[in-house]
C-alpha positions as CSV (number, residue, x, y, z in Angstrom):
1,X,292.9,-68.0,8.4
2,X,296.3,-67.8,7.5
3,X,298.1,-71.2,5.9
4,X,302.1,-71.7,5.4
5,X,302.6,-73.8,2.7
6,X,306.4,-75.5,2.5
7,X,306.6,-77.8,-0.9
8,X,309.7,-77.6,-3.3
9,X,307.8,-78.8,-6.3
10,X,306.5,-75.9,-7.7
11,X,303.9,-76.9,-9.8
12,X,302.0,-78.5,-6.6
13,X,303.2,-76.0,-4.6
14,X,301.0,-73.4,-7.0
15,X,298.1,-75.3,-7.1
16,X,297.9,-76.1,-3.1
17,X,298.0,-72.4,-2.6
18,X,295.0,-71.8,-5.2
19,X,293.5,-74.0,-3.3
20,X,293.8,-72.8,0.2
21,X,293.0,-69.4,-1.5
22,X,289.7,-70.4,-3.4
23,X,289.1,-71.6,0.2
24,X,289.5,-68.6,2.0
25,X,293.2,-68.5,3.4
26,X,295.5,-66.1,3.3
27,X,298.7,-68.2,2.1
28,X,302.6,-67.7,2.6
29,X,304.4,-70.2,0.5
30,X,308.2,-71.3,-0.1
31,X,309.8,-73.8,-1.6
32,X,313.3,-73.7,0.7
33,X,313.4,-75.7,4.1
34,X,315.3,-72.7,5.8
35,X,312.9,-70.0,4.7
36,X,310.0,-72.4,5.3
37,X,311.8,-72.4,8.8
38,X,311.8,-68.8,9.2
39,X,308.3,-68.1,8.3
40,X,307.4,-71.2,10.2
41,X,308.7,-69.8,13.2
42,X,308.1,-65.4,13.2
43,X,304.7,-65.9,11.0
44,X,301.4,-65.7,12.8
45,X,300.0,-68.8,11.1
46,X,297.0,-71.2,11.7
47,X,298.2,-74.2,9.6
48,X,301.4,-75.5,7.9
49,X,301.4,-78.0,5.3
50,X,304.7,-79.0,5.1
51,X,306.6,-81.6,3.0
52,X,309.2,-84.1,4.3
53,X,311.7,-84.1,1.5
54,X,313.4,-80.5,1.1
55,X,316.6,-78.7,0.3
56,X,318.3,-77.8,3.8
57,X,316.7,-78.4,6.9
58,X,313.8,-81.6,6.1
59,X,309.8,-81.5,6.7
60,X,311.1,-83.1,10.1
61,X,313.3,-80.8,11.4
62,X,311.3,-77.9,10.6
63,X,308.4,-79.7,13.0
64,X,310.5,-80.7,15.4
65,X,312.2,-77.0,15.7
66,X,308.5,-75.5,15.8
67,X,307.3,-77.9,18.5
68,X,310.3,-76.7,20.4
69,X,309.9,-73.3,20.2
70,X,306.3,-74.2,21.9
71,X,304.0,-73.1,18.4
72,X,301.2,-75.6,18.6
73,X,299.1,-74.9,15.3
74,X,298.7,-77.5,13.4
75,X,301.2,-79.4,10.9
76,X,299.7,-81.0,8.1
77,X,302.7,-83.4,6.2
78,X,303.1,-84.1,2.7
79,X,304.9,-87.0,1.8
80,X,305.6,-89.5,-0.8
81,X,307.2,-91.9,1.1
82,X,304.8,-95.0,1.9
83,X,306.4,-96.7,4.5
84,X,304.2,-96.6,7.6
85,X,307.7,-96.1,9.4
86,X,307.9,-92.8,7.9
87,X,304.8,-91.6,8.9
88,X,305.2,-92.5,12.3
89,X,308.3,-90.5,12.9
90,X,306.7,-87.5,11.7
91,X,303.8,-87.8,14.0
92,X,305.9,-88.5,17.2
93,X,307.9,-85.1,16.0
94,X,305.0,-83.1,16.8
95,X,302.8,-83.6,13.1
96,X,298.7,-83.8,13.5
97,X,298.1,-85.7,10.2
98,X,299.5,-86.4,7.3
99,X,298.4,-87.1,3.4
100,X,300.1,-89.1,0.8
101,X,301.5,-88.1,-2.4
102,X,299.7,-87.6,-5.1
103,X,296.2,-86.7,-3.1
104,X,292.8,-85.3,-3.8
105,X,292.5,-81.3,-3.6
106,X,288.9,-82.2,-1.9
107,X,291.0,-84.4,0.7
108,X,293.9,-82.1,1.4
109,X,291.1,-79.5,2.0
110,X,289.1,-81.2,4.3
111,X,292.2,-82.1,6.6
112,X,293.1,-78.9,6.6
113,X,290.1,-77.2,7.8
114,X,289.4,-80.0,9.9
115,X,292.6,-79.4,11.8
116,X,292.2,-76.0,12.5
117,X,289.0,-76.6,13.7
118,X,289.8,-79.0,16.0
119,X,293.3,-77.1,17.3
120,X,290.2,-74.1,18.5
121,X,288.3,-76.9,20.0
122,X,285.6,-77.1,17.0
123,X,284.5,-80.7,16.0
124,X,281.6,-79.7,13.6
125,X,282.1,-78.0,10.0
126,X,279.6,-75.8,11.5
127,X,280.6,-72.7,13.8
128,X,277.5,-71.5,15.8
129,X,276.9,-68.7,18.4
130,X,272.8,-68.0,19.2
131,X,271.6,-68.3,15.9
132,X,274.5,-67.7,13.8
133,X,276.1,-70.5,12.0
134,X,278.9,-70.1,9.9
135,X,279.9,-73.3,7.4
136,X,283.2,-73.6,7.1
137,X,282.7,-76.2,4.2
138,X,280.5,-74.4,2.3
139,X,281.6,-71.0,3.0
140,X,278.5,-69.9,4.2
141,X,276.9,-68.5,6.8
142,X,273.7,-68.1,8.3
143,X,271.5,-66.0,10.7
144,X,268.1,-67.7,11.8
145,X,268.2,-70.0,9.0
146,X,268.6,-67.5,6.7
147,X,271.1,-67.1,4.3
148,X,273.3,-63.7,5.0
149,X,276.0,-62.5,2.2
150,X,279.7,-61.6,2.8
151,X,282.7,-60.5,1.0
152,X,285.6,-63.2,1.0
153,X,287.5,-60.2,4.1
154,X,283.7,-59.9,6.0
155,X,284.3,-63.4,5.7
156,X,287.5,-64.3,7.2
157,X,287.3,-61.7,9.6
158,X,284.0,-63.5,11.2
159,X,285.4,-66.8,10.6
160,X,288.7,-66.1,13.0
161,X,286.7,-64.6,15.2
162,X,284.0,-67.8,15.6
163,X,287.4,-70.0,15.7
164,X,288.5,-67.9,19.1
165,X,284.8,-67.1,20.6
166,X,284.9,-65.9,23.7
167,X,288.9,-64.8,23.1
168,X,289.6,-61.0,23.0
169,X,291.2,-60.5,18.8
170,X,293.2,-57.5,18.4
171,X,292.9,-55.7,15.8
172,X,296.5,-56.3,14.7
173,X,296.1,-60.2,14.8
174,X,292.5,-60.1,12.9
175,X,294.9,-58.1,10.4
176,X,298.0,-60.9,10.3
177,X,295.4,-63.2,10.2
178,X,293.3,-62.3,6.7
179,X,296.1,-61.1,4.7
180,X,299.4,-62.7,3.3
181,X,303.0,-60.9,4.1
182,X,302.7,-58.9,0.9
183,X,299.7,-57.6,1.2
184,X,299.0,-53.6,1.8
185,X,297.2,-53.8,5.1
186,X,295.6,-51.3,6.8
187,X,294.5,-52.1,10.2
188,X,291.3,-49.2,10.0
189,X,289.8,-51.5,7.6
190,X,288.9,-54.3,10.3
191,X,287.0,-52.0,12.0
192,X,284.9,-51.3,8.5
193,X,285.0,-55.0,8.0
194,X,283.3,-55.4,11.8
195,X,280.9,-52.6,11.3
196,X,279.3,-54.5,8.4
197,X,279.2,-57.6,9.7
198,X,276.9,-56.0,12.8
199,X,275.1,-54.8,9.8
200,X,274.7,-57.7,8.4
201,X,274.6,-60.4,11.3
202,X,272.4,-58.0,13.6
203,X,270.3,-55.2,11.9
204,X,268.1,-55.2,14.3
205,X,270.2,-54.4,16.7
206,X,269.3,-57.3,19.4
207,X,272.2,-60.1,19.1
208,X,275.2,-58.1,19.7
209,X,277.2,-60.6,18.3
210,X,280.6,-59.0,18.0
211,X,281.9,-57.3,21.7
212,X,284.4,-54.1,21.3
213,X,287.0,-54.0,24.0
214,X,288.3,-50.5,23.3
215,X,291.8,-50.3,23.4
216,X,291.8,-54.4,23.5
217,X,290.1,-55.5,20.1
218,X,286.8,-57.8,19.5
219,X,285.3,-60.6,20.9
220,X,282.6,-62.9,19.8
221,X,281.0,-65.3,22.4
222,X,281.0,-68.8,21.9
223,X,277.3,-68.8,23.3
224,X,275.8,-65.6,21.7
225,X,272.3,-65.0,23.3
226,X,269.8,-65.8,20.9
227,X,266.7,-63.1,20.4
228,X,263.2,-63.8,21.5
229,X,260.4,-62.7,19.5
230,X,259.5,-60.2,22.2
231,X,262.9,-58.9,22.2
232,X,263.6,-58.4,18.1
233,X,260.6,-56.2,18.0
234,X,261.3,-52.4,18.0
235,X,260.8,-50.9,22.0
């Protein structure tokens, strides 16, 4: 998943984004409301945290201009501000939640992935297809009850792909998706990433999880069929 992060203090700026990192996101980050704008706007993002207060255009108008462009990811605000007033306006501009300045990291996290979860139709921290559940707030992920390792881009790669199950992903948006503007990307490397999580997910060969569309992308289903004992033993 890829976060947008729009605060002008730096210092929390910095640590939100090691955050959001330790937590799996790929992060793009400013301090400036018309960058944050920009990015906001021409990024292909899953969440912005954005604050109200901020040099040139406010938390505000950079929701409002998003909503009007027709972007419906989620908008987490930051704000300092107690009135309930406040709070109100920037839900009725097109916000999903908001979290009061200073916060918990453990709370900010949990509305975060909560939103995203819910804007793909997930209510549950848990991501299933079949047998394969994938924890989004543990990190973990698991086939049959069992316990399967993955590297932090196996990782993100399944976990966008559980978050639109039963979607076709192009390679190109798994890409924009697991790695931050400055990153060197190389779009053969999701198909390296896929191959291992079949590896991994399915060595037997029965679940199929992840579908190739050639010339299309990969698709996961939502309802992955489950092997039978009869069926996971070798024909």
């Amino acid at each position: 998943m890829r976060a947008l992060v729009i605060e002008d203090d730096v210092d929390l700026r910095e640590q939100i984004c090691a955050q959001l990192r330790s937590d799996g996101f790929a992060v793009d980050a400013t301090g400036e409301g018309e960058e944050g704008l920009f990015f906001a706007l021409e990024y292909p993002i899953d969440i912005a945290i954005v604050d109200l207060g901020l040099p040139g255009p406010t938390g505000l108008d950079i929701i409002r201009e998003v909503r009007e462009a027709g972007l419906d990811y989620p908008v987490l605000i930051l704000t300092a501000r107690s009135r309930w007033q406040d709070k109100v306006e920037g839900l009725e501009t097109g916000a999903d939640d908001y979290v009061v300045k200073p916060f918990q990291p453990e709370e900010l996290t949990a509305r975060i992935q909560a939103l995203v979860r819910r804007s793909r139709g997930w209510a549950q921290p848990k991501l299933e297809s079949g047998d394969i559940v994938l924890d989004t707030a543990r990190q973990e992920v698991f086939v049959a009850g069992e316990s399967v390792e993955l590297t932090a881009y196996e990782y993100r790669v399944l976990e966008h792909l559980m978050l639109h199950a039963g979607e076709v992903v192009s390679k190109t948006a798994l890409t924009e998706h697991i790695y931050e503007e400055n990153a060197e990307r190389d779009s053969n490397v999701i198909e390296v990433f896929v191959r291992r999580l079949r590896a991994k997910l399915d060595p037997e060969g029965v679940r199929k999880p992840i579908e190739t569309l050639r010339g299309r992308g990969y698709r996961l289903a939502r309802d992955a069929r489950t092997p039978t004992s009869d069926s996971a033993q070798p024909s």
